[in-house]
GUVEX-893329 format. One record per residue (C-alpha): residue number from 1; residue in three letters; y, z, x. Coordinates in steps of 0.001 Angstrom, whole numbers, always signed. Each point is the difference from the previous one (the first is absolute). Layout:
    k    r       c2       c3       c1
  NUM  ALA        Y        Z        X
...
This chain:
    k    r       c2       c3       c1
    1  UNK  +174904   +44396   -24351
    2  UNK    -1112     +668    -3050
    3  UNK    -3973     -603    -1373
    4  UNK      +58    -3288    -2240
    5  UNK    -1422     +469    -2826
    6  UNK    -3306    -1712    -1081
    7  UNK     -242    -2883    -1801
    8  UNK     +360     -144    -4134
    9  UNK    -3448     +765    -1172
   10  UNK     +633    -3235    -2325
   11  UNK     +691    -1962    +3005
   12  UNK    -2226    -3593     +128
   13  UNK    -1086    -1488    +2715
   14  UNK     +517    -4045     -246
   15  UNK    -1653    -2429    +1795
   16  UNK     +751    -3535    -1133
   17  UNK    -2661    -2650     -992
   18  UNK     +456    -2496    +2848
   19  UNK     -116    +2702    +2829
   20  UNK    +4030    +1497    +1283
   21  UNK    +3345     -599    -1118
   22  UNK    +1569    -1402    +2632
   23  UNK    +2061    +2405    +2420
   24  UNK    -2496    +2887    -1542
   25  UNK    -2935    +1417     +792
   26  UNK    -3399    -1147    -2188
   27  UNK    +1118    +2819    -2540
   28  UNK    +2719    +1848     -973
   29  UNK     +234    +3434    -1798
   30  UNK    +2240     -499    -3032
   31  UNK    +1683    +2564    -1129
   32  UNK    -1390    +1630    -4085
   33  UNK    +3025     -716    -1321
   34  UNK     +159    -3926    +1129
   35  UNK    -3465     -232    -1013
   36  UNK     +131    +1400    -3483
   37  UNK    +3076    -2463     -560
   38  UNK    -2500    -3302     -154
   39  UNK    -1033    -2328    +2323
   40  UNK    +3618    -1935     +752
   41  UNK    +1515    +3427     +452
   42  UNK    -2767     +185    +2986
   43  UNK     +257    -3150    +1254
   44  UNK    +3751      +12     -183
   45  UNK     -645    +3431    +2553
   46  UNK    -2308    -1804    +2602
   47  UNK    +2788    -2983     -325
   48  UNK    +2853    +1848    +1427
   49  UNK    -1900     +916    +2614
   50  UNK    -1639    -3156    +1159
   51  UNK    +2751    -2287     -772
   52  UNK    +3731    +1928     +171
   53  UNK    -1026    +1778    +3733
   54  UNK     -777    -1975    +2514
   55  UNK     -188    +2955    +2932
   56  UNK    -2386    +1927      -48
   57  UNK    +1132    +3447    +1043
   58  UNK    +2501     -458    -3157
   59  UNK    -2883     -826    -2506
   60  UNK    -1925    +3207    +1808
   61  UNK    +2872    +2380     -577
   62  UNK     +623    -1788    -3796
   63  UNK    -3273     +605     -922
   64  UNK     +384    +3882    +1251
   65  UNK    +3070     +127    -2176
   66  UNK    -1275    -1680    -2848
   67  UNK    -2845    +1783     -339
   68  UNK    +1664    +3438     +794
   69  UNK    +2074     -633    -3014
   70  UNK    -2679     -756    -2521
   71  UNK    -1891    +3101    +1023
   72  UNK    +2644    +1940     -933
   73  UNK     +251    -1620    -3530
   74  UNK    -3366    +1080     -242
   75  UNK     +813    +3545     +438
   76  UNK    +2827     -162    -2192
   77  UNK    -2133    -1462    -3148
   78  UNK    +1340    -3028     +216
   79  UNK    -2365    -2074    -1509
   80  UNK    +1772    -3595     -189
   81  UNK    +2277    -2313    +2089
   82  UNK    +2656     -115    -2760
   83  UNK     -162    +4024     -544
   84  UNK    +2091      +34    +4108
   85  UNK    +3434     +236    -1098
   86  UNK    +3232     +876    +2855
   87  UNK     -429    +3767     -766
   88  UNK    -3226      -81    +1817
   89  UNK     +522    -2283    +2640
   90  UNK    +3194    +2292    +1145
   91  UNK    -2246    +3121     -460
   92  UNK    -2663    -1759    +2338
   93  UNK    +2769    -1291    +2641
   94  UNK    +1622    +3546      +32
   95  UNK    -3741    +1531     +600
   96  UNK    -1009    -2179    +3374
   97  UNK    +3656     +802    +1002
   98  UNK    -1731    +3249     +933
   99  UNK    -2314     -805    +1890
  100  UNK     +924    -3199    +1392
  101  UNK    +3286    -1105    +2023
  102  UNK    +2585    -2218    -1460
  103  UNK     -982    -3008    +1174
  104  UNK    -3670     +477    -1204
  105  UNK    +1232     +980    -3435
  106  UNK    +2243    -3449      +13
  107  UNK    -3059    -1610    +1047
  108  UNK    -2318    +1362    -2968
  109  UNK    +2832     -896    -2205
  110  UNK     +770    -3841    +1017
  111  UNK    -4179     -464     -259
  112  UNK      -97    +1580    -3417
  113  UNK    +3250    -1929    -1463
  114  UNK    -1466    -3207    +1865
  115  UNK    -3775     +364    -1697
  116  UNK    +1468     +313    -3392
  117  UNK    +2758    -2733     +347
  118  UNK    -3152    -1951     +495
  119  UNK    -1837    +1267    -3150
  120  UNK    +3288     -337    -2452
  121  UNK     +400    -3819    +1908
  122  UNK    -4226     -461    -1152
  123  UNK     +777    +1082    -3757
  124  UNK    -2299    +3609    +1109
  125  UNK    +2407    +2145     -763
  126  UNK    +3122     -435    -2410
  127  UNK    +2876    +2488    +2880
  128  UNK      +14    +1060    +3268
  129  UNK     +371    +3829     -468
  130  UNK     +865     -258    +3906
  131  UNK    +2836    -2222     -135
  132  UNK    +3013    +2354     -626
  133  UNK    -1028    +2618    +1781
  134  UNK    +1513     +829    +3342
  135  UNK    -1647    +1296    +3284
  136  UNK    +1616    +2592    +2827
  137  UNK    +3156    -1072    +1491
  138  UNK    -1126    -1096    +3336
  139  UNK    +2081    -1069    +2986
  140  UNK     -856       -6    +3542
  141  UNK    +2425    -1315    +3068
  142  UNK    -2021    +1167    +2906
  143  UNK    -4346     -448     -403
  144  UNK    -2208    +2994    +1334
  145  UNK    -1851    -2056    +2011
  146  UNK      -47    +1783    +3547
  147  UNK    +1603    -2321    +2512
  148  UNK     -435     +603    +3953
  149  UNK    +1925       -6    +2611
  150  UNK     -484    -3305    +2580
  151  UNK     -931    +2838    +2294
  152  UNK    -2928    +1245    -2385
  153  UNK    -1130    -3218    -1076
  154  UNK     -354     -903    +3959
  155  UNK    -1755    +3208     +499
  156  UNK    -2722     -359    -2470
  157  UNK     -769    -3838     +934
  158  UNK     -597    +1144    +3277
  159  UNK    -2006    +2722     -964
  160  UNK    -2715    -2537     -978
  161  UNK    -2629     -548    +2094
  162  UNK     -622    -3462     +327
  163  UNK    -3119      +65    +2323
  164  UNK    -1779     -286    -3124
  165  UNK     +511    -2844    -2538
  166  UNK     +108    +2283    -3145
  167  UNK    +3388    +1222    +2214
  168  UNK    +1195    -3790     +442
  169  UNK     -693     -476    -3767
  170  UNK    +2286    +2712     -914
  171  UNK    +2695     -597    +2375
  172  UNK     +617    -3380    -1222
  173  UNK     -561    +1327    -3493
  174  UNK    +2652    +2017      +91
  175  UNK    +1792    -2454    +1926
  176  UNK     +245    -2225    -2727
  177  UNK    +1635    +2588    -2517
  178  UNK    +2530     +499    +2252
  179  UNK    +1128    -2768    +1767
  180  UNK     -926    -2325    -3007
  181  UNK    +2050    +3277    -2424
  182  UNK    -3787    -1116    -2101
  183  UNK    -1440    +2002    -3216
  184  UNK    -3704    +1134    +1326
  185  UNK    -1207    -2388    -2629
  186  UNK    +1245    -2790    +1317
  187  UNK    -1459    +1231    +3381
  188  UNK    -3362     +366     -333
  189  UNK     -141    -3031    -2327
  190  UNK     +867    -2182    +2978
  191  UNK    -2468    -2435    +1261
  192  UNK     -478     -953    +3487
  193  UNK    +1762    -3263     -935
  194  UNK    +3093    +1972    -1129
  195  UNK     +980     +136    +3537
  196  UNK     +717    -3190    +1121
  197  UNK    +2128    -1940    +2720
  198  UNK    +2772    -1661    -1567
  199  UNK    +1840    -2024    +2969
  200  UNK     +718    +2073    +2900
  201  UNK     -528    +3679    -2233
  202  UNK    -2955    +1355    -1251
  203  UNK     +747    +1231    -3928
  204  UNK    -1510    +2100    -2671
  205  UNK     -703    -1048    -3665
  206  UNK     +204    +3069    -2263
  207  UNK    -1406     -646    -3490
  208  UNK    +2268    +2915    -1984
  209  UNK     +725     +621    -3741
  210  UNK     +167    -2187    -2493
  211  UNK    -1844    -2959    +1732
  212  UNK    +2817     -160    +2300
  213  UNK    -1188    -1153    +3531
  214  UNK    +2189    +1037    +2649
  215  UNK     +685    -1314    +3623
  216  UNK    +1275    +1762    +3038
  217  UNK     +245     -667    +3426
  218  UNK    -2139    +2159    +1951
  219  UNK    +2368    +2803    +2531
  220  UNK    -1519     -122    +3479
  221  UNK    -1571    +3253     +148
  222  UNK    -1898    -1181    -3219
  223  UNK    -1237    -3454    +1165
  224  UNK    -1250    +2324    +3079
  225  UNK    -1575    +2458    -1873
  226  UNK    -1662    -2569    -2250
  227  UNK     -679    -2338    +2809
  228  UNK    -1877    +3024    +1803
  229  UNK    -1932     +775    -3586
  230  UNK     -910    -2833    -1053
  231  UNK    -1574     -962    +3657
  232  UNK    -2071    +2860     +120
  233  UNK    -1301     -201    -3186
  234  UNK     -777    -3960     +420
  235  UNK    +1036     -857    -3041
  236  UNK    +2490    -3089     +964
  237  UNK    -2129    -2586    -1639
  238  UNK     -929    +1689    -3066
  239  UNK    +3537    -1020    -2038
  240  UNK    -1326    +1120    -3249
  241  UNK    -1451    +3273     +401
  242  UNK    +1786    +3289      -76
  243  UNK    +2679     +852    +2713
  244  UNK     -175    +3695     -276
  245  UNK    -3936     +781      -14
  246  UNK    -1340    +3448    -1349
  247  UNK    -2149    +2091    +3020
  248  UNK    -3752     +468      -88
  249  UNK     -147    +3459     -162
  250  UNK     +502    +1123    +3006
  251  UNK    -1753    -2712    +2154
  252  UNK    +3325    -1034    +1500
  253  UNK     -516    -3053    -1877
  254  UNK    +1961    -2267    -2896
  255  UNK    -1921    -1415    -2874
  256  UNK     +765    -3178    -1533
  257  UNK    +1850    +1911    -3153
  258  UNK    +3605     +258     -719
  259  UNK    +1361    +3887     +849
  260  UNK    +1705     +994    -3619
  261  UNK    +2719    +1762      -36
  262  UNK    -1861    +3816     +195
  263  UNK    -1246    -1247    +2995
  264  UNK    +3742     -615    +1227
  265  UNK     +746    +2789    -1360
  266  UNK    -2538    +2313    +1908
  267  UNK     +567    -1141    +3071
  268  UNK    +3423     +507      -88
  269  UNK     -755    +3496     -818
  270  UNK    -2328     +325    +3184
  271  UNK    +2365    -1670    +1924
  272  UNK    +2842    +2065     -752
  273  UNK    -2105    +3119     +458
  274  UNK    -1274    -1253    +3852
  275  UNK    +3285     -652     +693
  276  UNK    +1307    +3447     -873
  277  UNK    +2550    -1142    -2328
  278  UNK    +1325    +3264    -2724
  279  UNK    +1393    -2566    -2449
  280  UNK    -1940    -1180    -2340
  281  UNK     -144    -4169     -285
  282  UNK    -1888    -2379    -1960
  283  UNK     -467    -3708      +48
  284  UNK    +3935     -934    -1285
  285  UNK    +1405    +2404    +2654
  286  UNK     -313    -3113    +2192
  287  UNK    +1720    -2163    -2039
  288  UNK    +2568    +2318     -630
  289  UNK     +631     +906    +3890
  290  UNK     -259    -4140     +548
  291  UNK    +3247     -297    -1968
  292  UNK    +1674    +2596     +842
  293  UNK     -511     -873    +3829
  294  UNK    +1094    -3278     -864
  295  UNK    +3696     +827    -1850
  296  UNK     +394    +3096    +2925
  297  UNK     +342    -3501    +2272
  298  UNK    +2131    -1404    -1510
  299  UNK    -1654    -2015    -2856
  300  UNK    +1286     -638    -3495
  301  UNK    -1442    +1429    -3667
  302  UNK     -222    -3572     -836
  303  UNK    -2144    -1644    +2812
  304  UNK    -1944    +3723     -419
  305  UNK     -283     -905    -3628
  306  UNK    -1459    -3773    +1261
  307  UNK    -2329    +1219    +2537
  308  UNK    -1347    +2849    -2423
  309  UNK     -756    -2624    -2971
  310  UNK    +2207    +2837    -2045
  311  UNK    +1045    -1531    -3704
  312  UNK    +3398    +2098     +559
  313  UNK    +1917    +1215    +3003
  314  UNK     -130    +4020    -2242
  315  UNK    -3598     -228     +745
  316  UNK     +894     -811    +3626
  317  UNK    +2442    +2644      -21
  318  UNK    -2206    +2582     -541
  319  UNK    -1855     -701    +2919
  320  UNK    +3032     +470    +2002
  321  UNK     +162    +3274    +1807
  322  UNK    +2672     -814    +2552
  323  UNK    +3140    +2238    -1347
  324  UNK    -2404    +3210     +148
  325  UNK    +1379     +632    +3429
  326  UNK    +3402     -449    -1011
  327  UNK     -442    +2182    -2703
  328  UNK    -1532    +2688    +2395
  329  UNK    +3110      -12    +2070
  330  UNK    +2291     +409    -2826
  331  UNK    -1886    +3397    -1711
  332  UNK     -197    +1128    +3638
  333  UNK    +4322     +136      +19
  334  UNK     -719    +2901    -2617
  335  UNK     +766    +2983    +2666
  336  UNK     -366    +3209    -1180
């Protein structure tokens, strides 16, 4: 990947009066250009991002994006909001499509047209250079997400040794991602109370994008796995404290803080490598191997589409791996 450049020597760091803008940090580096366009141009800036983005990985990557963009105004002399016409915005879209994939470029693009609907909608800036121009054409019908096979899935959670409770903890960690089909956030957001005995089941409450908060029974090699976890660990009575506890060094022992997602992330990478896996996985792999275990028995896109808290059964789709075989067999009839 390419370096990123540095921030516009112009840039200003803001702080506000009263301490943070809510949903940012105490201050935010504001761009030369936003700056030098008077103070409702800047607030305007630090209002699209504390009140329009509610996630916070989205407002993370905006911010990247936004500010990318302004520090290459800088470079290209342009002094003022209302000197940004189309011409530029194109020139800059058609740059990162260089260096960047599709879907990042669309990305950089939706943040930049976003930030200045906001400023037009404020009275900051008279048109939104952004607004007629296009992005790449970008269509996907099967995700790169690597999927495996029931048999390598079973492999690696057996690989774990779970003599040890950092192994417990990231059995039923990975568990949950794919017998749950949960996003990693969701997962090591969960408190101890998000698995909880509802009637005869035990169930797990994923909190997932958007403020959504999502419910699933718990399979039975989960409610084992967390069952076995959360004994060792001793943790039954403590509903409001972190399910999925980072590791104290290497004392063999959990803190009382949440693991993040690098955390899942690295230890999915160890994992992988102990069990002597040649595919390279990350978190979503699980959730991606989850649903496509799940339709390759029989199970429909729609209840897929339910249990995955997916907005629309495309997204689902992608996750879907199970025609690959088929599709093996038929480029194998090529006999030469």
């Amino acid at each position: 990947m390419p370096e990123e450049p540095s921030e516009p020597a112009r840039a200003l760091t803001v702080a506000t009066p009263h301490g943070p803008v809510a949903g940012l940090s105490a201050s935010v580096v504001v761009p030369g250009i936003i700056a030098d366009a008077g103070e409702h141009a800047t607030r305007r800036f630090l209002e699209f991002f504390a009140v329009t983005i509610r996630n916070r990985n989205t407002r993370t990557a905006y911010l990247h994006a936004a500010g990318r963009f302004f520090a290459w105004c800088e470079r290209h002399h342009l002094g003022e909001l209302a000197d940004i016409e189309p011409l530029h915005v194109a020139a800059y879209v058609e740059g990162l499509g260089k260096d960047f994939e599709k879907p990042t470029v669309k990305q950089h693009l939706a943040a930049i047209r976003m930030l200045l609907d906001w400023l037009v909608a404020g009275g900051a800036l008279a048109t939104n250079p952004a607004h007629a121009v296009r992005g790449p054409k970008h269509v996907v019908k099967r995700g790169k997400t690597p999927v495996l096979t029931t048999e390598q899935a079973g492999a690696l959670i057996e690989s774990i040794d779970t003599t040890t409770l950092i192994g417990l903890r990231d059995r039923a960690l990975i568990a949950v991602m794919t017998f749950a089909l949960a996003r990693v956030g969701a997962v090591v957001a969960m408190r101890v109370e998000d698995y909880f005995a509802n009637g005869k089941r035990w169930w797990v409450r994923l909190h997932e994008k958007g403020g959504k908060r999502h419910e699933m029974p718990a399979h039975h090699k989960l409610e084992a796995f967390l069952d076995a976890y959360i004994e060792a660990a001793e943790i039954g009575d403590e509903g409001k404290s972190p399910l999925f506890r980072s590791a104290a060094r290497r004392t063999g022992k959990l803190t009382a803080t949440a693991m993040n997602r690098i955390d899942a992330y690295r230890m999915i990478q160890r994992r992988a490598a102990q069990a002597g896996m040649e595919v390279h996985i990350g978190c979503h792999t699980f959730r991606a191997t989850g649903i496509t275990a799940y339709l390759e028995n029989g199970g429909t896109l729609e209840k897929a589409q339910a249990m995955a808290a997916h907005e629309s059964p495309r997204t689902t789709k992608l996750y879907d791996r199970t025609g690959d075989e088929i599709t093996l067999d038929e480029v194998e009839r090529i006999v030469i």
